[in-house]
C-alpha positions as CSV (number, residue, x, y, z in Angstrom):
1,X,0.0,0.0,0.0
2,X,3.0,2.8,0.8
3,X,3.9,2.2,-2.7
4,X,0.9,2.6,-4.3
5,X,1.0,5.9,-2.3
6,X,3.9,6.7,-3.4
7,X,3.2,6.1,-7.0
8,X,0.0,8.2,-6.3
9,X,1.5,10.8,-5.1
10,X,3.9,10.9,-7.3
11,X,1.7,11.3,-10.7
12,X,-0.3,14.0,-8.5
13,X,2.7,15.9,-8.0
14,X,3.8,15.8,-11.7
15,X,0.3,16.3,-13.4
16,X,0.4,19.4,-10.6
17,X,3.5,21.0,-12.3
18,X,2.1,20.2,-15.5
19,X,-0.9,22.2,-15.2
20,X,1.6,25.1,-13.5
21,X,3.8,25.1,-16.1
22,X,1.8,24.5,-19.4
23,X,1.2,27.6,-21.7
24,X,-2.2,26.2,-23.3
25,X,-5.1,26.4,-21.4
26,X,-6.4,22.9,-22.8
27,X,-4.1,20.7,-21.8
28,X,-3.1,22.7,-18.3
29,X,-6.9,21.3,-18.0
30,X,-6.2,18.1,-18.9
31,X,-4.1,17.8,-16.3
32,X,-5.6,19.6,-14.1
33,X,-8.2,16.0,-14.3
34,X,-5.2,13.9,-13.7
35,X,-4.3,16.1,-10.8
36,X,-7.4,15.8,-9.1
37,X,-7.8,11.9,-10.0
38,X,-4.6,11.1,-8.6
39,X,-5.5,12.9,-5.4
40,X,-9.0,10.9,-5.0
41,X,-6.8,7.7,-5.0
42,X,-4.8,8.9,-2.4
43,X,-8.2,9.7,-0.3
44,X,-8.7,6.2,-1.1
45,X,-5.8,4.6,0.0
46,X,-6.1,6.6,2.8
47,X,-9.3,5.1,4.1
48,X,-11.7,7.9,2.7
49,X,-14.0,6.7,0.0
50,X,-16.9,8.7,0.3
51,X,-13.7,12.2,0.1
52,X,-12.5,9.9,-3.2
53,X,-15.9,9.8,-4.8
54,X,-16.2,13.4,-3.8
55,X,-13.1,14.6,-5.7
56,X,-13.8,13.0,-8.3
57,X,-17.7,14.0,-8.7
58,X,-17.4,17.8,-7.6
59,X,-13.5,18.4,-8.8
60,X,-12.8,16.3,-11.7
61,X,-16.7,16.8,-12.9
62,X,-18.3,19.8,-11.6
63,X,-15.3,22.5,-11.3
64,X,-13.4,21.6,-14.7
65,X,-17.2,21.8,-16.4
66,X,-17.6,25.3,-15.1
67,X,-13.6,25.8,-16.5
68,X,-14.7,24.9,-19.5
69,X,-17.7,27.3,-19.9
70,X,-15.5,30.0,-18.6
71,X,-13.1,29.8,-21.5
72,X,-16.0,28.6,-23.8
73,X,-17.8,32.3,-22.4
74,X,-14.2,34.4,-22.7
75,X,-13.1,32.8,-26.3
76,X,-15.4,35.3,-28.2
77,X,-13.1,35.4,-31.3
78,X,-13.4,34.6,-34.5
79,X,-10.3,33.1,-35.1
80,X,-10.8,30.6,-32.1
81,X,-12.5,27.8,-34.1
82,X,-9.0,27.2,-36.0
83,X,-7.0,27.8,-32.5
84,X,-8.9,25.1,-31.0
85,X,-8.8,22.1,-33.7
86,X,-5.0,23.2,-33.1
87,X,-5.7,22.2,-29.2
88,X,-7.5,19.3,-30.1
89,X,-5.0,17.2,-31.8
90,X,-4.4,13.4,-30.9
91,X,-1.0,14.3,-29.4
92,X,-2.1,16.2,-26.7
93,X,-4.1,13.4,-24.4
94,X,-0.7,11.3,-24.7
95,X,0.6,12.6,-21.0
96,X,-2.7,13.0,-19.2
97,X,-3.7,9.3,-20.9
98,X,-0.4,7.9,-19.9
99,X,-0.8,9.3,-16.3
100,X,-4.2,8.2,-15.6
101,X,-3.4,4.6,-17.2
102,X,-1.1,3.9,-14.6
103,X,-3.7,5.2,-12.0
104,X,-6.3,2.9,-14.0
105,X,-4.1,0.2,-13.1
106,X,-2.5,1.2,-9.8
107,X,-6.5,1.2,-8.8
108,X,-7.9,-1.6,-10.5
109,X,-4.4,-4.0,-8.1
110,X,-5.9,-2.1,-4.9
111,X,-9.1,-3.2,-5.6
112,X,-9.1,-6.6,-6.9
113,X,-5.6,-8.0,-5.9
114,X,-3.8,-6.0,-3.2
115,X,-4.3,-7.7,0.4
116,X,-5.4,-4.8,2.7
117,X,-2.5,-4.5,5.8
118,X,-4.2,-4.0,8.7
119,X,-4.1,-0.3,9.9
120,X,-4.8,2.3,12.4
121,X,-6.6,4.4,10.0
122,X,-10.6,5.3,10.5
123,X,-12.7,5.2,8.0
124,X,-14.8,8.5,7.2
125,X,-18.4,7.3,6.1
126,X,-20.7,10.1,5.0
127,X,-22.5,10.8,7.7
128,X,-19.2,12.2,9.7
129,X,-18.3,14.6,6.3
130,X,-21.8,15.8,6.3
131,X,-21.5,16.4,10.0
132,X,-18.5,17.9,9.8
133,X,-19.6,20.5,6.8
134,X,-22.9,21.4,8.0
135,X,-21.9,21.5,11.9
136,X,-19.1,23.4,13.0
137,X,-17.9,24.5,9.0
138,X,-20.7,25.5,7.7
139,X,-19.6,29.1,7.4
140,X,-16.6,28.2,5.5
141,X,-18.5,26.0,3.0
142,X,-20.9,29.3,2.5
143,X,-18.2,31.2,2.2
144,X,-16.5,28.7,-0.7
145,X,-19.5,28.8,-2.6
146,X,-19.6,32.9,-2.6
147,X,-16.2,32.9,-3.4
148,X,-16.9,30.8,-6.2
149,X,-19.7,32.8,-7.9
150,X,-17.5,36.3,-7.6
151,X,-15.0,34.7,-9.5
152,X,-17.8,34.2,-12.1
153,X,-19.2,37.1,-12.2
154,X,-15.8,38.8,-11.8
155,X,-14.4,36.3,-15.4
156,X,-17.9,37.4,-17.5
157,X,-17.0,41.0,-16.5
158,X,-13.5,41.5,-17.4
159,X,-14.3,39.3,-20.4
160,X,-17.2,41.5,-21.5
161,X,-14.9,44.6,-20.5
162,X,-12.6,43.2,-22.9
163,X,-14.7,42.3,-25.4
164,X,-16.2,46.0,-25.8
165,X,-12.8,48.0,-25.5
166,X,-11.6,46.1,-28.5
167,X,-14.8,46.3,-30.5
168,X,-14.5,50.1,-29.7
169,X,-11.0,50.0,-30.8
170,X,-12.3,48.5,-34.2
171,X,-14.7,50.7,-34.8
172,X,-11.9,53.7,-34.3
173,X,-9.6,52.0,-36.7
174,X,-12.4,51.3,-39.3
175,X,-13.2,54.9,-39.1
């Protein structure tokens, strides 16, 4: 099991730089899915299933979905449809694919194969999270999911801001 960690941790860590260091929105996302896979298997191994399915659901799903429609509401040129076949060629999936392979596999041996050592860890069920989030945190979780929508908002404006100052700028030039 430490090695599977360790192998875990290990694509998290590299997908994390990836997404860091890449210049192209598209595959920084890519990885970005990687990223957050690699860190629900670690929630796994860890003895958190109901946080693995979580990450996956919310992060992996929900937040790079509404990544997605922030770039798809931003991109308001013209000249994007040829820019994004350009991001949409085979070789791009070739590291995130690679990545999440080996955590395809690393998952499938923990599942099926690996013999479970006995450990001090506690399980979290869903009942405890939900506990947890709605007890003592809810103020944080409120305050995550205001957070959230201002960045929204804030994205659509400076987008629209953007949008108009260069349609302006047109107009002048066409003038």
């Amino acid at each position: 099991m430490q090695l599977a960690f360790y192998i875990t941790s290990a694509i998290a860590v590299i997908a994390t730089v990836m997404v860091i260091t890449n210049h192209n929105l598209i595959h920084a996302l890519l990885y970005l899915v990687v990223s957050f896979l690699a860190v629900a298997v670690v929630f796994y191994l860890l003895g958190a299933p109901f946080v693995a399915a979580l990450e996956v659901i919310i992060y992996a799903g929900a937040i790079v979905v509404l990544i997605i429609f922030v770039i798809m509401m931003l991109n308001l040129k013209e000249e994007a449809v040829a820019q994004e076949r350009q991001w949409l060629s085979r070789g791009i999936i070739t590291g995130p694919a690679l990545l999440s392979l080996v955590l395809l596999a690393e998952l499938i041996y923990i599942i099926v194969g690996a013999q479970v050592a006995p450990s001090d860890a506690q399980i979290v069920d869903s009942k405890a999270v939900g506990m947890s989030l709605y007890g003592p945190y809810v103020i944080g979780v409120e305050l995550s999911g205001i957070l959230l929508m201002a960045g929204i908002v804030g994205a659509y404006h400076l987008g629209r801001q953007k949008k108009k100052i260069v349609h302006r700028f047109l107009e002048e030039e066409a003038s």
